[in-house]
C-alpha positions as CSV (number, residue, x, y, z in Angstrom):
1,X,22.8,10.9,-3.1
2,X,20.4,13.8,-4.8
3,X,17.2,15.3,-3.3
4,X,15.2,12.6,-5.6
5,X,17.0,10.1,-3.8
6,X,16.3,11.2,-0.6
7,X,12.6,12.0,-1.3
8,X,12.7,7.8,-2.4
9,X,14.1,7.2,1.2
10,X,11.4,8.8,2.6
11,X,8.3,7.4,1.1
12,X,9.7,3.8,1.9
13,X,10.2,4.6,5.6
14,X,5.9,4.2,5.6
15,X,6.6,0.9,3.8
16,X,9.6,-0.1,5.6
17,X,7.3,0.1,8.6
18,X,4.6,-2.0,6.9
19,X,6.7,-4.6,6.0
20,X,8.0,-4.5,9.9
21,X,4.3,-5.0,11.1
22,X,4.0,-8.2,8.9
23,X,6.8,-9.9,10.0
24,X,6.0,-9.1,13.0
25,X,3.2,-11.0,12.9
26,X,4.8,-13.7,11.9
27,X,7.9,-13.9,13.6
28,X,8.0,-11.3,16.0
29,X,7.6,-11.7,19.9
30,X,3.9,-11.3,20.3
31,X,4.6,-11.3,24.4
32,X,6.3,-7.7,24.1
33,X,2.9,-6.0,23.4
34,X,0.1,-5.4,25.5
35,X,-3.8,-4.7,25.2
36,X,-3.3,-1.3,24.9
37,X,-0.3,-0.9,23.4
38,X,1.8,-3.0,20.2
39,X,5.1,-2.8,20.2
40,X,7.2,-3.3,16.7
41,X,10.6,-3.3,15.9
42,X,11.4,-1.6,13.7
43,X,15.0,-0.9,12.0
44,X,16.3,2.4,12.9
45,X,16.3,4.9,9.8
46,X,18.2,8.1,9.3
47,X,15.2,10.2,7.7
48,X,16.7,12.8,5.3
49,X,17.7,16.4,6.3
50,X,17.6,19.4,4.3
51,X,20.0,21.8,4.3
52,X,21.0,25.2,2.1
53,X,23.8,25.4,0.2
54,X,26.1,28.1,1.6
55,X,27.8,29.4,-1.5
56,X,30.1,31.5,0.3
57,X,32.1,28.4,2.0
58,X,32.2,27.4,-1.4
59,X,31.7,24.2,-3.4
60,X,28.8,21.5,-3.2
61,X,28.2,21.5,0.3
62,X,29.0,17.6,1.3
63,X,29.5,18.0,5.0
64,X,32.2,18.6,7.0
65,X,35.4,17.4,5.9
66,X,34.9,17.0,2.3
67,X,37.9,18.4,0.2
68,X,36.9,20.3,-3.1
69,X,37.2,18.2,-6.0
70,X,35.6,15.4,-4.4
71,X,32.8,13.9,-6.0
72,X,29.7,14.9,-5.3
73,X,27.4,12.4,-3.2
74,X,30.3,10.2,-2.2
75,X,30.9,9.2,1.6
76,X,34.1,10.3,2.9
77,X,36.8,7.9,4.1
78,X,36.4,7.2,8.1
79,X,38.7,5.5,10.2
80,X,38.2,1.7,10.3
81,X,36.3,2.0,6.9
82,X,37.9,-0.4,3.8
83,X,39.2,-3.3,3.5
84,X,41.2,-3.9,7.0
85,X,41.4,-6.6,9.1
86,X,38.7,-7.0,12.1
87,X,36.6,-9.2,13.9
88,X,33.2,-10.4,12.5
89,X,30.1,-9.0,13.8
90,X,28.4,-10.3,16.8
91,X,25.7,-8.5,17.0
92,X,22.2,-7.6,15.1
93,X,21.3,-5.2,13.5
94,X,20.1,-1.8,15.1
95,X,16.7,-1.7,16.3
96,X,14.3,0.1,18.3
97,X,10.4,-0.6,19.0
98,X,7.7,1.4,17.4
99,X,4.8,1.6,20.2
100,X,1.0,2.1,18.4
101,X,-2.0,1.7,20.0
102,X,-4.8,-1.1,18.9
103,X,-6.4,1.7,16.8
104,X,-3.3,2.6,14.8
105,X,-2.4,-1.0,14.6
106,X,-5.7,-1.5,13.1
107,X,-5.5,1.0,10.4
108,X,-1.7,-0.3,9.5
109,X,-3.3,-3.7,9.2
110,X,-6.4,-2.2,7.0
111,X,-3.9,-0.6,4.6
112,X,-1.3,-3.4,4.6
113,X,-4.3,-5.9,3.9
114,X,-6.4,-3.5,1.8
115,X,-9.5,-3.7,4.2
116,X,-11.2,-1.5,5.7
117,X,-13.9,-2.9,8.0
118,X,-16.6,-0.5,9.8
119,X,-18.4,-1.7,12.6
120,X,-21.4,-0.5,13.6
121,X,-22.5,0.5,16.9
122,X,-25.4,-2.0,18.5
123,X,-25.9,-0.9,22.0
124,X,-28.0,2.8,22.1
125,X,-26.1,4.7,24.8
126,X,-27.8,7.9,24.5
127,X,-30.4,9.8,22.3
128,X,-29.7,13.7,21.8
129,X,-30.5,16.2,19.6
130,X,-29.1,16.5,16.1
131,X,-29.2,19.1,13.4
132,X,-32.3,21.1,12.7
133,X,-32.8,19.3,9.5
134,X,-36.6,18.0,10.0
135,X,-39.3,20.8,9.6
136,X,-42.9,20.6,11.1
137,X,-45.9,23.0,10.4
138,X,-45.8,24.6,14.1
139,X,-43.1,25.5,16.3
140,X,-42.2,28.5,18.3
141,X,-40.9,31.2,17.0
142,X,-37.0,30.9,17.7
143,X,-37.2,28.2,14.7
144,X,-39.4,29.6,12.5
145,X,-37.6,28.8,9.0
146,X,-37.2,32.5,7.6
147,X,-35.4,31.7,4.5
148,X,-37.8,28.8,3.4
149,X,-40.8,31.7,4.3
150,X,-39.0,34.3,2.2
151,X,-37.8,32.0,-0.8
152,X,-41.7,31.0,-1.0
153,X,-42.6,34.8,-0.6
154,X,-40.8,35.7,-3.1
155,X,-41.4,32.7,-5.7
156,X,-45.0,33.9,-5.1
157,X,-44.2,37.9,-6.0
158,X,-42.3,36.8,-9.0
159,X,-45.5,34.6,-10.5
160,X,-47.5,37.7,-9.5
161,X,-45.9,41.0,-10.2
162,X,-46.6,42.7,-13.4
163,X,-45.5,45.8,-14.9
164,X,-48.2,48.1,-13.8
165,X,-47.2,51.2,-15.8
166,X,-47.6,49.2,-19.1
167,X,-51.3,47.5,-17.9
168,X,-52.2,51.4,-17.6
169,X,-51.0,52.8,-20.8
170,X,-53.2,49.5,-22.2
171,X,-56.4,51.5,-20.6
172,X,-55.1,54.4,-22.6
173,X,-55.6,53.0,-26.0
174,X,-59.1,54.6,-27.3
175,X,-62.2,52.2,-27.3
176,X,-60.8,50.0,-25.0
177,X,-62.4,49.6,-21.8
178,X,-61.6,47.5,-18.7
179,X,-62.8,44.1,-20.5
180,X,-60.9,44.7,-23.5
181,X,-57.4,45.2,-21.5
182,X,-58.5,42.0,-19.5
183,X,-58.6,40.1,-22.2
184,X,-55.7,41.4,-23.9
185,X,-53.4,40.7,-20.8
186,X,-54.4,37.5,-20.7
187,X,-53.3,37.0,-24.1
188,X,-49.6,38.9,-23.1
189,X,-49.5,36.3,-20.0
190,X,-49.7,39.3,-17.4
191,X,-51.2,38.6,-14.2
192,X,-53.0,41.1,-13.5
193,X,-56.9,40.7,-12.0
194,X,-59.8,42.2,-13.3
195,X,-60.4,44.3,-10.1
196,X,-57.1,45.6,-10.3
197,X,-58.0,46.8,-14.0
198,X,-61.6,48.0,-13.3
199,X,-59.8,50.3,-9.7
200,X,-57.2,51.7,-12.3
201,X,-59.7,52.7,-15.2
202,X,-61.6,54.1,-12.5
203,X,-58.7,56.4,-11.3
204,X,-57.1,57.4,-14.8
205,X,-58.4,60.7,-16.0
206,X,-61.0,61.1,-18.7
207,X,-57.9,62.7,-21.1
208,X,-55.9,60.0,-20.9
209,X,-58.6,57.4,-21.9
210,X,-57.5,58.0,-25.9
211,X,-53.9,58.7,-26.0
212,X,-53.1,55.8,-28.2
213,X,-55.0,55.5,-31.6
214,X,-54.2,51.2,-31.4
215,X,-52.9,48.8,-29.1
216,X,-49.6,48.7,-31.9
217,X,-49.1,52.4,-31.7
218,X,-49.2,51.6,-27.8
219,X,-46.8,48.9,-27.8
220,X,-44.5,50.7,-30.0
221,X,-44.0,53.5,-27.6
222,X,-44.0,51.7,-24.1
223,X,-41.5,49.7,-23.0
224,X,-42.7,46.4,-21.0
225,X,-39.9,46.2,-17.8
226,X,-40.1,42.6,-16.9
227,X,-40.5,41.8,-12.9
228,X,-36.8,40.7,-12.6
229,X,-35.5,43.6,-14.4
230,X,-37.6,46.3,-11.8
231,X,-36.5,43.9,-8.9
232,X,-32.9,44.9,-9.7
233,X,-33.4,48.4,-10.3
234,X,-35.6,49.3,-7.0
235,X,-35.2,46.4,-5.1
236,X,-38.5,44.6,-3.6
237,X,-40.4,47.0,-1.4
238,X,-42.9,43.8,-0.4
239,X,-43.1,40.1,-0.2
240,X,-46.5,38.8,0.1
241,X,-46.1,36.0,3.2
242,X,-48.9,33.4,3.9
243,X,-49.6,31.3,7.0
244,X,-49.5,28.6,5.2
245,X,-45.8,29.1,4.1
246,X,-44.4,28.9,7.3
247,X,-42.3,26.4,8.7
248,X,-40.5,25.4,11.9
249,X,-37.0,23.4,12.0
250,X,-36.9,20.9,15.2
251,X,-33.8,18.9,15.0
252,X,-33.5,14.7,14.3
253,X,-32.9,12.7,17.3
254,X,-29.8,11.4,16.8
255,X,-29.1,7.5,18.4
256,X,-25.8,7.2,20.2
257,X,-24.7,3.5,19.6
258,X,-21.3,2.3,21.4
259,X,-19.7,-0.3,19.3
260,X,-18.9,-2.8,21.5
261,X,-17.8,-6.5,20.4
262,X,-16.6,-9.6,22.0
263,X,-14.2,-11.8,20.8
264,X,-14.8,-15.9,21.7
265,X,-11.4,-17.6,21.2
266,X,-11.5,-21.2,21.4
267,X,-8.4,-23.4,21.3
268,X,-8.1,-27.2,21.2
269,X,-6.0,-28.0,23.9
270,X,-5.8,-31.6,24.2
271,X,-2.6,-33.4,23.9
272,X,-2.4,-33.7,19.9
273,X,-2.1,-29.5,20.3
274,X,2.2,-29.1,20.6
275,X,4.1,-26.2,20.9
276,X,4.5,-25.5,17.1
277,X,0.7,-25.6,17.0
278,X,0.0,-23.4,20.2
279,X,2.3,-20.7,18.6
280,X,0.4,-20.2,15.2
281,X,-2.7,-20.3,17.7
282,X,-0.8,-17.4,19.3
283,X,0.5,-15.5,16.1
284,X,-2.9,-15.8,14.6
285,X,-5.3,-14.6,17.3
286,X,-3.6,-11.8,19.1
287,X,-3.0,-9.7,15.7
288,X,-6.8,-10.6,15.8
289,X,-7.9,-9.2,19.2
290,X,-5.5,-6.5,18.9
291,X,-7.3,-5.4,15.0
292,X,-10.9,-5.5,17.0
293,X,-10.0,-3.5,19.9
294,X,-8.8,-0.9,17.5
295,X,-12.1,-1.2,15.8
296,X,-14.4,-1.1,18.4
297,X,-15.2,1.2,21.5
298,X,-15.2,-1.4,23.4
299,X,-13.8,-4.7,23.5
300,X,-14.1,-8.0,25.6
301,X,-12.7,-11.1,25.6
302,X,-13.5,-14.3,26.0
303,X,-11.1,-17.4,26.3
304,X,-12.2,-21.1,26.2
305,X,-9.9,-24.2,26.3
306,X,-11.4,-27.5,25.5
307,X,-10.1,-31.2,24.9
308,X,-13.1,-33.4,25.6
309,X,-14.3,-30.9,27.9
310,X,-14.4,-27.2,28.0
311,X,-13.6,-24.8,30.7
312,X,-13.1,-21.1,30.5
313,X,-9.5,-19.5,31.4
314,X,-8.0,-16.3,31.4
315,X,-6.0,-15.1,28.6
316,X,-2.2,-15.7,30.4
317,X,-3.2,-19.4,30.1
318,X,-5.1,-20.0,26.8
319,X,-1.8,-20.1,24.8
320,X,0.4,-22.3,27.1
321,X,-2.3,-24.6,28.9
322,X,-1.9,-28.4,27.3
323,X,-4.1,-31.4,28.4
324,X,-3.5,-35.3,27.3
325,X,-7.6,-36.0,26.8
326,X,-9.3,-36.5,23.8
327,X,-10.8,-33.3,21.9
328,X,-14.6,-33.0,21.7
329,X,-14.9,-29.5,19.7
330,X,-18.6,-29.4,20.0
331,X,-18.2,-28.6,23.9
332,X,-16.3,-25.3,23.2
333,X,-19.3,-24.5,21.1
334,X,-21.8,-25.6,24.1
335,X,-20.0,-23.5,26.7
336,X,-19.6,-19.9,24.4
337,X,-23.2,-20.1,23.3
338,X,-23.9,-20.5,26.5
339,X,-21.7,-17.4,27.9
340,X,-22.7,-15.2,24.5
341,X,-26.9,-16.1,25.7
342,X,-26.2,-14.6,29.2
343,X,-23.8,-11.4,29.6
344,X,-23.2,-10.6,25.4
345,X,-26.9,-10.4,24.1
346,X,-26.9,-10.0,20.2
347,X,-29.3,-7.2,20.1
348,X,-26.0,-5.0,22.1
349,X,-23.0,-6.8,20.8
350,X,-21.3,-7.6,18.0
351,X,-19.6,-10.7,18.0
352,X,-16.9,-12.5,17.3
353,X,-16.1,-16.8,17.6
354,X,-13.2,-17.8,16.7
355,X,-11.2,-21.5,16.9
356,X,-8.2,-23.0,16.4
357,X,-6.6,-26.7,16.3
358,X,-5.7,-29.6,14.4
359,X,-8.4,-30.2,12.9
360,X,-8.8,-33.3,14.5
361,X,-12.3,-33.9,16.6
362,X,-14.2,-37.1,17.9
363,X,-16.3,-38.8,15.6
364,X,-19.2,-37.8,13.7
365,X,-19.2,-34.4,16.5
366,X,-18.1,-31.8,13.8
367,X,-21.1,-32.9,11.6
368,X,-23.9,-33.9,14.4
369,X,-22.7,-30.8,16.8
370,X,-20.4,-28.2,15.9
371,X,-21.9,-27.1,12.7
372,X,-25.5,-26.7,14.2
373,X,-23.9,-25.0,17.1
374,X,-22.3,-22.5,14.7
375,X,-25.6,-21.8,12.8
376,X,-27.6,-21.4,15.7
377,X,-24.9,-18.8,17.6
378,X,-26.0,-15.3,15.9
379,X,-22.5,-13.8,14.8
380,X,-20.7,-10.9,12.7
381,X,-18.2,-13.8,11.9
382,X,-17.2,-17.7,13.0
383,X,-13.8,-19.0,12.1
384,X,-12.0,-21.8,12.3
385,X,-8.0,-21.7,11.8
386,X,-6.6,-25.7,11.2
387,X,-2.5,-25.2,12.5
388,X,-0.8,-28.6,11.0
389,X,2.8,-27.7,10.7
390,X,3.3,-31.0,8.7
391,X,0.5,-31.1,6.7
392,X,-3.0,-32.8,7.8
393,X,-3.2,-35.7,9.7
394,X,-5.5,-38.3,8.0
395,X,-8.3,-37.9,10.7
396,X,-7.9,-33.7,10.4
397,X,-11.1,-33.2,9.0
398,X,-12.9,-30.8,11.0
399,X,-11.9,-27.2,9.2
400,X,-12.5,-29.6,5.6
401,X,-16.3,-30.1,7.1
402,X,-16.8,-26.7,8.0
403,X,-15.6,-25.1,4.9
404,X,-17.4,-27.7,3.0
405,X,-21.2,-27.0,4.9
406,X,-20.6,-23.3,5.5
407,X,-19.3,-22.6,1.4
408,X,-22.4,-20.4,0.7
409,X,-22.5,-19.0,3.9
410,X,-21.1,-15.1,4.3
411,X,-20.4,-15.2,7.8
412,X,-18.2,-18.3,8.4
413,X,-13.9,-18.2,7.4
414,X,-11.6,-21.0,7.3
415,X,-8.0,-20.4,7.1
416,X,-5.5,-23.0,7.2
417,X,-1.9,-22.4,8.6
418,X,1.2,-24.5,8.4
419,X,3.9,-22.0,9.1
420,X,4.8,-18.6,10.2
421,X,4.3,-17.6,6.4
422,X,0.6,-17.9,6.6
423,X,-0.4,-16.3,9.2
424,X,-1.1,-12.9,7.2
425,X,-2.8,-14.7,4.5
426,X,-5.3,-16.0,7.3
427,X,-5.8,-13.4,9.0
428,X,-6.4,-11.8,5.4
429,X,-8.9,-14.8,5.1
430,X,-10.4,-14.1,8.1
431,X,-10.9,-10.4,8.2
432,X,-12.5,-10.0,4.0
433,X,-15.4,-12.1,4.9
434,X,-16.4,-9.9,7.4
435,X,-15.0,-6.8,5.1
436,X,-17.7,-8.3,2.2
């Protein structure tokens, strides 16, 4: 095997892994995990080692034991290995358990389903300071903005500076007087005021008031040294600051929000719900729960059973429990929008209801109850997951209702699972409507 080959090897060991974390889902013992920690197995895999090739042993170095002349690449015979006689294996193949937390587990899922959902934070925890980014008129001192002052100071000397040398050799040019050069620099865009002109005619000598016989004959002997050109050569000896260039940083109050969510699972438990069904209940929520807590800062859980009735349990129960009554959906709905009004209040949580049976429901109750129930429950997302292992039953109609009233809506999935097989397509389902 070349170093191309084992560079291959090693990029597939981050897919090997991804294809271990969907069958996983769907096969694996969901029961090994806990909340804070996912366990995969995984199948052991020799990464590749690098090692130099010590020319003075001589040959392709191949390990030890290789003979030279062998070809290169090539295993070496071992005891036991060809075409001997020997029992069949017993056993499975080599594996060992991969732990990640909910986070991790998360972002594996993300990648393997190409989401990538970012909650947002609801609950303000805290409001502190943040950059000094805002600026205000007034301030102390400490944040007066210096480099704002000093970039205005010095956009203002560049609009005003002039070449004062070449303004005075103007006021040499005979017959002119103040007025005249005035006028003339206006003409040669100089900013120059006529106070400045009248001090500096003022000061020159009477000799020097007719050294040039023309402005031309003046302009053909002077050089004009623009502002930026002197700037460079001496450097700025003065920047004219104002009062009303200043300006004082105070930094943005920054809002703290924890992201905190809680998950509703409700499960029809009533005596249609059999074993086959409770476990795609099982394979399809706990990925579920264990994706949010990654997500989130902080994650709770809620757990409702229901047949006719519905009754909160605690999460070592939901899975297993199995009633023989009849299955009223509509009072799952009753008793989470009751919990969600009085400890998980929209304006601090995100939430989270999802369900999961047969589809099959009491008559007319999907229509008259549920549906009104799920509109009027504020939510990031409702789901419902249908889990017929033989196909619907012909009064299975409740996930077709939903679907069918809730097609427009953004915030309302419903996935369908038969088998182990579509459990990553539903949670797929699931997890893009709240992604869009």
């Amino acid at each position: 095997m070349g170093l191309k080959d084992d560079l291959e090897r090693y990029r597939d060991v981050g897919e090997e892994r991804r294809q271990d974390l969907a069958e996983f889902i769907q096969y694996g013992d969901l029961g090994q995990s806990r909340g804070d920690s996912v366990r995969i197995p995984i199948k052991i895999v020799d990464l590749p080692e690098f090692e130099y090739d010590r020319r003075d042993m001589g040959g392709v170095g191949q390990g030890e034991g290789a003979e030279e002349g062998d070809p290169v690449g090539q295993p070496q015979p071992q005891p036991g290995d060809g075409d001997e006689d020997g029992e069949p294996g017993e056993e499975g193949g080599e594996h060992e358990y991969y732990e990640m937390d909910p986070e991790e587990f998360a972002e594996e899922l993300d990648e393997q389903l190409g989401l990538d959902l970012e909650p947002k934070g609801k609950k303000v925890i805290e409001e502190k300071e943040g950059d000094f980014t805002d600026i205000t008129r007034t301030g102390p001192s400490s944040t007066l903005d210096f480099e704002r002052l000093f970039k205005k100071g010095l956009k203002r000397k560049l609009a005003m500076d002039f070449d004062e040398d070449y303004v005075r050799e103007a006021l040499k040019v005979e017959g002119w007087g103040p007025a005249t050069v005035y006028e003339w620099a206006r003409e040669q865009n100089i900013p120059v005021s006529k106070a400045w002109i009248d001090d500096a005619y003022a000061d020159l000598p009477s000799d020097e008031k007719a050294v040039w016989e023309s402005i031309e004959e003046m302009e053909d002997n002077v050089e004009r040294v623009e502002t930026s050109q002197r700037i460079r050569q001496d450097g700025v000896d003065e920047i004219p600051f104002r009062r009303e260039d200043e300006r004082y940083r105070y930094p943005e109050i920054v809002e703290e929000r924890e992201k905190n969510v809680v998950v509703v699972n409700i499960r029809d438990v009533s005596g249609s719900m059999r074993q086959k069904k409770r476990e795609l209940v099982e394979r399809t929520f706990t990925p579920l729960d264990w994706y949010l807590t990654g997500k989130y800062d902080n994650a709770e859980f809620v757990y409702i059973a229901h047949d006719a009735d519905a009754w909160e349990v605690e999460r070592e129960e939901f899975f297993g429990i199995r009633s023989g009554g009849g299955t009223r959906i509509s009072s799952a709905y009753e008793l989470a929008a009751a919990v969600l009004e009085e400890e998980y209040p929209w304006s601090e949580w995100n939430r989270y209801v999802f369900a999961a049976g047969d589809s099959e429901n009491s008559s007319n109750d999907t229509e008259e109850k549920v549906i009104p129930l799920m509109e009027k429950i504020p939510a990031n997302l409702h789901a419902y997951v249908e889990t017929q292992p033989s196909g619907n039953a012909i009064n299975a109609t409740h996930a077709e209702e939903v679907e069918r009233s809730f097609r427009d809506s953004d915030n309302v999935a419903v996935a369908y699972v038969s088998s182990p097989e579509d459990v990553v397509d539903a949670i797929y389902e699931i997890l893009s409507t709240e992604d869009q």
